[in-house]
C-alpha positions, -999 to +999 in steps of 0.1 A: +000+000+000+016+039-006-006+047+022-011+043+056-048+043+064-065+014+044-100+017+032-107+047+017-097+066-016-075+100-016-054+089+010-021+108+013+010+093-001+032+078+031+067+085+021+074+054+046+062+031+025+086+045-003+112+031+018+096-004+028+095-004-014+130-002-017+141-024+009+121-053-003+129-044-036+164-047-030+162-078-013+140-096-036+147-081-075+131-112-087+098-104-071+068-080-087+059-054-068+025-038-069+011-006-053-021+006-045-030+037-030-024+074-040-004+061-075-006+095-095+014+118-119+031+129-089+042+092-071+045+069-097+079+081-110+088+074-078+075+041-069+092+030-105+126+043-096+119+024-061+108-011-080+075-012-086+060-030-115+022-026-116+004+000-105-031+004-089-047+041-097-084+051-082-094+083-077-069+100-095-087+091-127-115+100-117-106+140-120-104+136-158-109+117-187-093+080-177-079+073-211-055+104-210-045+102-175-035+068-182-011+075-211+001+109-187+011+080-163+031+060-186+047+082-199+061+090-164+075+055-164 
């Protein structure tokens, strides 16, 4: 999870879990890492750089038309 109160969209990011990313990342490279919770323009880079694989975006598409926000998105990765 990128955030640290499960159950609701619009969470925060939790730069914690950045880290957790990383370290389990680093420890297990042949592993797929998925995130859900506040994956946007503005985290995704990140979470890339950190590992991550797959990616699970909610209510940032919702401010916009899906089909452009997605390609926005991958072409941050």
């Amino acid at each position: 999870m990128g955030i640290d109160t499960i159950g609701k969209q619009g969470e925060p990011f939790s730069k914690a879990s950045l880290e957790f990313i990383k370290k389990i990342h680093a420890e297990y490279k042949d592993v797929t890492l998925q995130v859900d919770g506040a994956v946007n323009a503005t985290t995704i880079g990140l979470l890339s750089e950190a590992g991550v694989a797959r990616f699970v975006v909610g209510s940032w598409l919702s401010n916009g038309h899906a089909k452009d926000k997605i390609q926005e998105l991958k072409n941050l990765i």
